[in-house]
C-alpha positions as CSV (number, residue, x, y, z in Angstrom):
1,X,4.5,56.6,-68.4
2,X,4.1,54.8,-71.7
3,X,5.4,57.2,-74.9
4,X,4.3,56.5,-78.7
5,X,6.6,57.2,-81.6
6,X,4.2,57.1,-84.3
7,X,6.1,58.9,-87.0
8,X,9.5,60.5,-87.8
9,X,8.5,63.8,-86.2
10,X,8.4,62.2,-82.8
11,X,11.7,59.8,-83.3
12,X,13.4,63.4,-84.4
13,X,12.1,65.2,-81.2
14,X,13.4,61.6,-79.0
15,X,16.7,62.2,-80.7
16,X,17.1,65.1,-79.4
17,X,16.2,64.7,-76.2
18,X,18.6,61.6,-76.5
19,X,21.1,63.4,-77.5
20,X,20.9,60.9,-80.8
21,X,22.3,62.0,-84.5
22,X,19.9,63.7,-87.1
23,X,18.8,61.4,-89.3
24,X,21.1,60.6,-92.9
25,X,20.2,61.5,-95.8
26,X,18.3,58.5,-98.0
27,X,17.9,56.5,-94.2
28,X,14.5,55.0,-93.8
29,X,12.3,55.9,-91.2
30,X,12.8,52.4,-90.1
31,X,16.5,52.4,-90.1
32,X,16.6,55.5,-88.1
33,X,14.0,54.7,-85.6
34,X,16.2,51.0,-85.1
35,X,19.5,53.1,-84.4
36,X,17.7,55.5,-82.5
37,X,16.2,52.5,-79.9
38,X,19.3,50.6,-80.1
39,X,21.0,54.2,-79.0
40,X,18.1,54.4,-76.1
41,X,18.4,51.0,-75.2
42,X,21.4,50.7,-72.5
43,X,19.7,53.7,-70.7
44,X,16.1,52.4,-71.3
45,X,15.0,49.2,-72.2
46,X,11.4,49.9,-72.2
47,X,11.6,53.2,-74.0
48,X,13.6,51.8,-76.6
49,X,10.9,49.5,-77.3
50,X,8.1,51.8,-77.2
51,X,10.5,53.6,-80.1
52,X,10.8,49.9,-82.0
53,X,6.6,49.6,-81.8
54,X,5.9,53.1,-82.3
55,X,3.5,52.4,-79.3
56,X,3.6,52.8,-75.5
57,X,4.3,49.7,-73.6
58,X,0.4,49.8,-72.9
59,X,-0.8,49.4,-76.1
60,X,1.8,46.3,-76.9
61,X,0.2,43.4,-78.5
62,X,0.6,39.6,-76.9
63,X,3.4,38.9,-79.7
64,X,5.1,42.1,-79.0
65,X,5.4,41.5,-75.3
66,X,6.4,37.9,-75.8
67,X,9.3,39.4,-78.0
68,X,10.6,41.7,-75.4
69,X,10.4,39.1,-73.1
70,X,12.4,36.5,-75.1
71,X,14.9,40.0,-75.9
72,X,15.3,40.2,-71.6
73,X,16.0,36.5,-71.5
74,X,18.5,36.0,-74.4
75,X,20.5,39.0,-73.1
């Protein structure tokens, strides 16, 4: 089931269910929500994406889905 992680209130409730740090103090949203999916990402490849996009695999654009791709490839 595709997931969006629109904002930091989501990444922090994926953290936790993750089992993820809190986020630093003076991180970025983006630097947290990169950890975060690079923390999600042996376990879930997808979902770790989904975190990356802030969108569920559904709602992936073309270029987004070619990245993944070239990511599962180059791996």
């Amino acid at each position: 089931m595709p997931m969006d992680f629109p904002d930091l209130k989501s990444l922090i409730y994926c953290a936790k269910v993750h089992k993820f740090r809190k986020i630093n103090d003076g991180e970025s949203e983006d630097d947290y929500r990169n950890a975060l999916a690079d923390h999600v990402a042996p376990r879930d490849f997808i979902e770790s994406e989904e975190i990356r996009n802030k969108v569920g695999w559904d709602q992936w654009t073309d270029g987004q889905s070619e990245d993944i791709i070239k990511k599962l490839f180059n791996s």
